[in-house]
SEFIVO-840483 format. One record per residue (C-alpha): residue number from 0; residue in three letters; chain; x, y, z. Coordinates in steps of 0.2 Angstrom, whole numbers, plus 5000, padded with zeros to 4 digits. Layout:
    i   aa  ch    px    py    pz
  NUM  ALA   A     X     Y     Z
...
//
This chain:
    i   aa  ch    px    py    pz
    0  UNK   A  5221  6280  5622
    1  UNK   A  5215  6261  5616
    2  UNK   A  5210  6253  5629
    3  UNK   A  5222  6238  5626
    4  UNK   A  5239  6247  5629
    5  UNK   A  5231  6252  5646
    6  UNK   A  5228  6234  5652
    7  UNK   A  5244  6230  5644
    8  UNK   A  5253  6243  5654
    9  UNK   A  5241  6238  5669
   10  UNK   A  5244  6222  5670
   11  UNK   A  5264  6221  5665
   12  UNK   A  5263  6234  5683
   13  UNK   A  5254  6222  5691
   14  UNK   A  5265  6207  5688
   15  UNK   A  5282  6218  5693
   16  UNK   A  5270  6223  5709
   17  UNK   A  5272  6205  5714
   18  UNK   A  5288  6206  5718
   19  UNK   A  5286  6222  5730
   20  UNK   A  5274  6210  5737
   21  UNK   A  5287  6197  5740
   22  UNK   A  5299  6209  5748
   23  UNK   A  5288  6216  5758
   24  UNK   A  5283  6198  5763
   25  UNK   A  5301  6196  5769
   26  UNK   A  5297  6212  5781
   27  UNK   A  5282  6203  5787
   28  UNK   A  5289  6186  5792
   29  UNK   A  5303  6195  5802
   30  UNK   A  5292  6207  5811
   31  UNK   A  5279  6193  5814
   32  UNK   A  5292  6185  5829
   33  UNK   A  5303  6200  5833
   34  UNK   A  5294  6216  5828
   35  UNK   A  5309  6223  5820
   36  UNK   A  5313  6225  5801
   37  UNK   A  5328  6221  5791
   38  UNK   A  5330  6241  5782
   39  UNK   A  5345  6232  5771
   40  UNK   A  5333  6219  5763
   41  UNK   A  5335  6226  5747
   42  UNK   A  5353  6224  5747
   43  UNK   A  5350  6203  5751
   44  UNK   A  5341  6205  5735
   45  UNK   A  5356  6212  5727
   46  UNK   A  5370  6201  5731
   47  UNK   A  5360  6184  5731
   48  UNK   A  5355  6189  5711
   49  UNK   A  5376  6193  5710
   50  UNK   A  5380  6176  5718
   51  UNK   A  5367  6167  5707
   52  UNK   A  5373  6174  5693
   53  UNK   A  5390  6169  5696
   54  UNK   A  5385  6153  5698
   55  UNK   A  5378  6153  5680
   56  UNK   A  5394  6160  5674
   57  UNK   A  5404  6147  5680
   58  UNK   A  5394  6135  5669
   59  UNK   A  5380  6127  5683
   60  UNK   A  5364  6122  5675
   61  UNK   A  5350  6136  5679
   62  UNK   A  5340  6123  5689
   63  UNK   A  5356  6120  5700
   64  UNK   A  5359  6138  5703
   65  UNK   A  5341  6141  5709
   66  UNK   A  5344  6130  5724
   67  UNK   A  5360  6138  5728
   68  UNK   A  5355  6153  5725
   69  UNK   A  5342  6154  5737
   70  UNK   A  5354  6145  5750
   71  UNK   A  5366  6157  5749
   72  UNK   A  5351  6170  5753
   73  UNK   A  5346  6159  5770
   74  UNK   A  5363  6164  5776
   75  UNK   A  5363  6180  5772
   76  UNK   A  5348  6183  5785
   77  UNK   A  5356  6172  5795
   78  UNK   A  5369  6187  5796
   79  UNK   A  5360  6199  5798
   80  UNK   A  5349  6192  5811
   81  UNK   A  5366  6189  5822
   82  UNK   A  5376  6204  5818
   83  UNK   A  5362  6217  5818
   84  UNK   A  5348  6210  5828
   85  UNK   A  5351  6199  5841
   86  UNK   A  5361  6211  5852
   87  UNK   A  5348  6221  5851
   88  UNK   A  5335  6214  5854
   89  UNK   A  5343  6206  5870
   90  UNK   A  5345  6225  5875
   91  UNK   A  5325  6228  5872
   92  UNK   A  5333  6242  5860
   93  UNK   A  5329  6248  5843
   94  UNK   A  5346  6248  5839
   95  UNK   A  5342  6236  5826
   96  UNK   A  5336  6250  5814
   97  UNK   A  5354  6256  5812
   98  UNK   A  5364  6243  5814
   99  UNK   A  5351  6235  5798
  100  UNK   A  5356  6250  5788
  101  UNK   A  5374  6247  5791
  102  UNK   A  5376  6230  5786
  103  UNK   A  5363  6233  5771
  104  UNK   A  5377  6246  5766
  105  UNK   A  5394  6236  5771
  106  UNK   A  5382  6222  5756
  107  UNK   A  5381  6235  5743
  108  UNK   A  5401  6239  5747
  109  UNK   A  5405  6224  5745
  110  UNK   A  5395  6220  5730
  111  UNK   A  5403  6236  5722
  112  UNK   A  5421  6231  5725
  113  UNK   A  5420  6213  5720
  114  UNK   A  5407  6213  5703
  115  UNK   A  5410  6231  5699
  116  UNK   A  5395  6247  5696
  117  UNK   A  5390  6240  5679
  118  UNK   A  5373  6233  5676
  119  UNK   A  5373  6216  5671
  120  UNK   A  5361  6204  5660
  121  UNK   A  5355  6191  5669
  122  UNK   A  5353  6173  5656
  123  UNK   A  5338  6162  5659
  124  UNK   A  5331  6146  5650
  125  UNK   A  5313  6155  5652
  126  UNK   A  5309  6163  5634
  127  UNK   A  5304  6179  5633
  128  UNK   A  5293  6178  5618
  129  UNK   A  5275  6185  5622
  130  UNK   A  5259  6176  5625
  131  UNK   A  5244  6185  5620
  132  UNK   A  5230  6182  5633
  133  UNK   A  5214  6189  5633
  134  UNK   A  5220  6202  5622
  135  UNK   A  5235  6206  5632
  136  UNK   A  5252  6200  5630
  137  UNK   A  5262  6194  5645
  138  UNK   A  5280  6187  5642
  139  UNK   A  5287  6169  5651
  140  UNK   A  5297  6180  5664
  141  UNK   A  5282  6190  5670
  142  UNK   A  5273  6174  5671
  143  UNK   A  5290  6166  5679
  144  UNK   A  5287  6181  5691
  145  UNK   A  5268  6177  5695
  146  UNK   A  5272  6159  5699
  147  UNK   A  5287  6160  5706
  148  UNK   A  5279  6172  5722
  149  UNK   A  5263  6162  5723
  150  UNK   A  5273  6148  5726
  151  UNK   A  5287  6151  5740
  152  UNK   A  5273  6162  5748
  153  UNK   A  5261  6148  5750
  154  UNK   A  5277  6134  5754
  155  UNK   A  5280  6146  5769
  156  UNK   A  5265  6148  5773
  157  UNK   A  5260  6129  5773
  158  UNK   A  5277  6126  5782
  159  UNK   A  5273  6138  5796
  160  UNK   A  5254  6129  5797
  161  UNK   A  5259  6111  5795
  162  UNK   A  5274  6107  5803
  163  UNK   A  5282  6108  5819
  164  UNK   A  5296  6121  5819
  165  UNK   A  5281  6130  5808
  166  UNK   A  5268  6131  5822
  167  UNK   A  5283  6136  5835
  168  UNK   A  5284  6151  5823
  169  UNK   A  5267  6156  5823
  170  UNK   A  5267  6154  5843
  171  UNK   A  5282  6165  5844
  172  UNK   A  5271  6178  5833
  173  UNK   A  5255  6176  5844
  174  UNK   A  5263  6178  5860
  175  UNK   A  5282  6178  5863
  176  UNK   A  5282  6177  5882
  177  UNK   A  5269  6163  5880
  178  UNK   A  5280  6153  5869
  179  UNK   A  5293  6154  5881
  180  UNK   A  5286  6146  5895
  181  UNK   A  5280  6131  5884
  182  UNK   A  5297  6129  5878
  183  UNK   A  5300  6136  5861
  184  UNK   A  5316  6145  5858
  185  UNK   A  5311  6164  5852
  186  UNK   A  5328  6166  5846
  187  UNK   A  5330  6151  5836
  188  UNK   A  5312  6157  5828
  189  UNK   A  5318  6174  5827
  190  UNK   A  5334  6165  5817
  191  UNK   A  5321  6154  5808
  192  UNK   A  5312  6171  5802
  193  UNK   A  5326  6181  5796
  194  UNK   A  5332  6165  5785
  195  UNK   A  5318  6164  5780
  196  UNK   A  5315  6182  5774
  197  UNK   A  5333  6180  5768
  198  UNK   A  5327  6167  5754
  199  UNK   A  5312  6176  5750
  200  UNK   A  5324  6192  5745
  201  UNK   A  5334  6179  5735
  202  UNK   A  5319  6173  5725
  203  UNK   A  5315  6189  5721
  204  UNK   A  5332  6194  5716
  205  UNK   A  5333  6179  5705
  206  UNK   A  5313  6182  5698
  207  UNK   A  5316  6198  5693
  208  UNK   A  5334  6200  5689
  209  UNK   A  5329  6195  5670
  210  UNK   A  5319  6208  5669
  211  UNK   A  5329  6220  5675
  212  UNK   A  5348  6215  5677
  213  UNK   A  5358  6214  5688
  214  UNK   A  5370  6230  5697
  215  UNK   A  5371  6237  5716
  216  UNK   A  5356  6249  5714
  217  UNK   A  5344  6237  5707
  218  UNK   A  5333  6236  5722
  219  UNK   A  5335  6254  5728
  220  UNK   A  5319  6261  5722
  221  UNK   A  5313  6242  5725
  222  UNK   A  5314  6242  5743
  223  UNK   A  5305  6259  5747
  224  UNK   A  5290  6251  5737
  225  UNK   A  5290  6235  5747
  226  UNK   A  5292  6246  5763
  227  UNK   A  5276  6257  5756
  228  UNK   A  5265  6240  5750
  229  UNK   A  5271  6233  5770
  230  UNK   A  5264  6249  5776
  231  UNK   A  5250  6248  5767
  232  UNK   A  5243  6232  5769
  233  UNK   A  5249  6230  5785
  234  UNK   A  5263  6218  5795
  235  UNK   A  5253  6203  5798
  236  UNK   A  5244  6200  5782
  237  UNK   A  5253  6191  5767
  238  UNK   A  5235  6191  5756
  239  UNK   A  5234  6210  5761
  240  UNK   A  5254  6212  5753
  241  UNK   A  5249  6202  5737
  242  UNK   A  5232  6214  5732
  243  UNK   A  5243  6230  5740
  244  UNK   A  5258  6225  5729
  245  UNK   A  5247  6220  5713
  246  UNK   A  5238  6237  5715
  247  UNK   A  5252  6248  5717
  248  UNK   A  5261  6239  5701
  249  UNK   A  5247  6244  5692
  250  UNK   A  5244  6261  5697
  251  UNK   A  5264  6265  5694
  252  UNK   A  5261  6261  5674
  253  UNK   A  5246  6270  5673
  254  UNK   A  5254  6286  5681
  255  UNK   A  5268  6285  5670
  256  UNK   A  5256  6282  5655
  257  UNK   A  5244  6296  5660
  258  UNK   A  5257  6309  5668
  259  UNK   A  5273  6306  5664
  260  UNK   A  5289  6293  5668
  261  UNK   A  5297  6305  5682
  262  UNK   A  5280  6303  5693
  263  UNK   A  5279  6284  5693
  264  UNK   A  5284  6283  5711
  265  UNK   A  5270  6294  5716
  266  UNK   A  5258  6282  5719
  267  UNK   A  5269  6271  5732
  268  UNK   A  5273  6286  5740
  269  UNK   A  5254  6294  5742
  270  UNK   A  5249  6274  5751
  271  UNK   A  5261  6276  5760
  272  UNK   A  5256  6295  5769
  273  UNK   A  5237  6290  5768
  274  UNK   A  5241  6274  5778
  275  UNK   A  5253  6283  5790
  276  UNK   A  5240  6297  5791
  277  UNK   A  5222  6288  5791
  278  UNK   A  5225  6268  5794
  279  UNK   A  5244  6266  5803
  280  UNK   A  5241  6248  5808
  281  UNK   A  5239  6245  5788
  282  UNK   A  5221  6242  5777
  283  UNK   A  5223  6222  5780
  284  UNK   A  5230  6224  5798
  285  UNK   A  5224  6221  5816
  286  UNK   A  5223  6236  5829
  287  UNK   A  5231  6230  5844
  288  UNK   A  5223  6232  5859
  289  UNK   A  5234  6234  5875
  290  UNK   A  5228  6232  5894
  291  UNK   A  5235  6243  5908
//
């Protein structure tokens, strides 16, 4: 086998990698201030890249349906966060886990019912004529992709070290209780959190629809994958979600190069059992330690 078509297959994995990394980044900022987990993330990935490319199709420019898009993807965690969370976590419950499930599925209902079952192209302004570099050829939406999760990764992260409601965020994270008695609002930063992850399932949605197109199960297989590179990597480290997701990209096109199309969802599935099994607090993560 040439060595050229396995770094081109390499690196085209690597690229689509990035955006497991940015789901799974989603994971991490709401587990950061409330330890739970949205399971329906996938679906917010979904029916923001449906409502975006609505918008398109009612003529707005692309560079006005970005904005919008990601908006409209704010809220949706903002739902989620208030119809499956909240209560929940007010009860000290884990009743989140279901009740995430549910909503994720009453999304893809609803997605069903109003766009239809059919796959959809999604049209950009990016072109999608290769640029050979370094002997490898990379297309303007896998380098759209590469950009576009290096850069609302590190506004978030900015925002949560530079600004005010950012450092209430990362005080919520340290040390709930603490934040408390100094007077930040835990459940406004929990909101703040699931908006947040919220927008980051809309740019992904938006990044890799393109590529991909746009139906209900587009983010199925998606979100497993992001869950595994979460896992992985572990919940409080967004450089450990970026290498984690990067490798795992690259290690899917290789299997399906070297074994075969059917087994390229092995390798997210054997990280995820070896950190479960060896590492459960994640290759990048923290071990906790608790004093009784």
């Amino acid at each position: 086998m040439p060595f050229s078509i396995v770094a081109q297959i390499a690196v085209s994995g690597a690229l689509m990698g990035l955006v497991y990394a940015l789901v799974a980044y989603g994971f991490q900022l709401t587990y950061a201030t409330s330890k739970s987990i949205n399971f329906g993330q996938g679906e917010l990935v979904m029916v923001s890249a449906f409502v975006s490319l609505t918008l398109i199709n009612t003529g707005l420019p692309y560079w006005a349906v970005v904005p919008l898009g990601l908006l409209f993807g704010a809220l949706l965690g903002l739902v989620v966060e208030r119809t499956a969370v909240r209560l929940a976590l007010e009860q000290k419950s884990e009743g989140w886990i279901l009740l995430s499930i549910i909503v994720g599925l009453f999304f893809f209902s609803a997605a069903e019912n109003i766009w239809g079952r059919d796959d959809r192209p999604f049209p950009t302004p990016i072109p999608s004529a290769p640029i050979r570099i370094l002997g490898v050829e990379v297309t303007g939406l896998e380098i759209s992709v590469l950009v576009g999760v290096l850069a609302i990764m590190g506004i978030i992260e900015v925002f949560k070290r530079k600004t005010l409601m950012g450092k209430a965020f990362e005080a919520v994270s340290a040390d709930s209780d603490a934040a408390r008695l100094m007077g930040v609002s835990a459940s406004h930063t929990v909101m703040l959190s699931y908006a947040l992850s919220g927008l980051v399932a809309a740019v992904a949605g938006i990044l890799v629809s393109p590529i991909t197109t746009v139906g209900p199960t587009m983010a199925s297989a998606m979100i497993l994958k992001a869950f595994s590179v979460a896992v992985v990597a572990g919940l409080d480290s967004g450089f450990g979600v970026v290498l984690v997701g990067v490798v795992l990209g690259a290690l899917e096109g290789l299997a399906s190069l070297y074994i075969g199309s059917g087994w390229r969802e092995a390798p997210g599935l054997v990280l995820l059992i070896l950190a479960l099994a060896v590492r459960p607090t994640g290759v990048f993560g923290k071990s906790v330690i608790r004093k009784v």
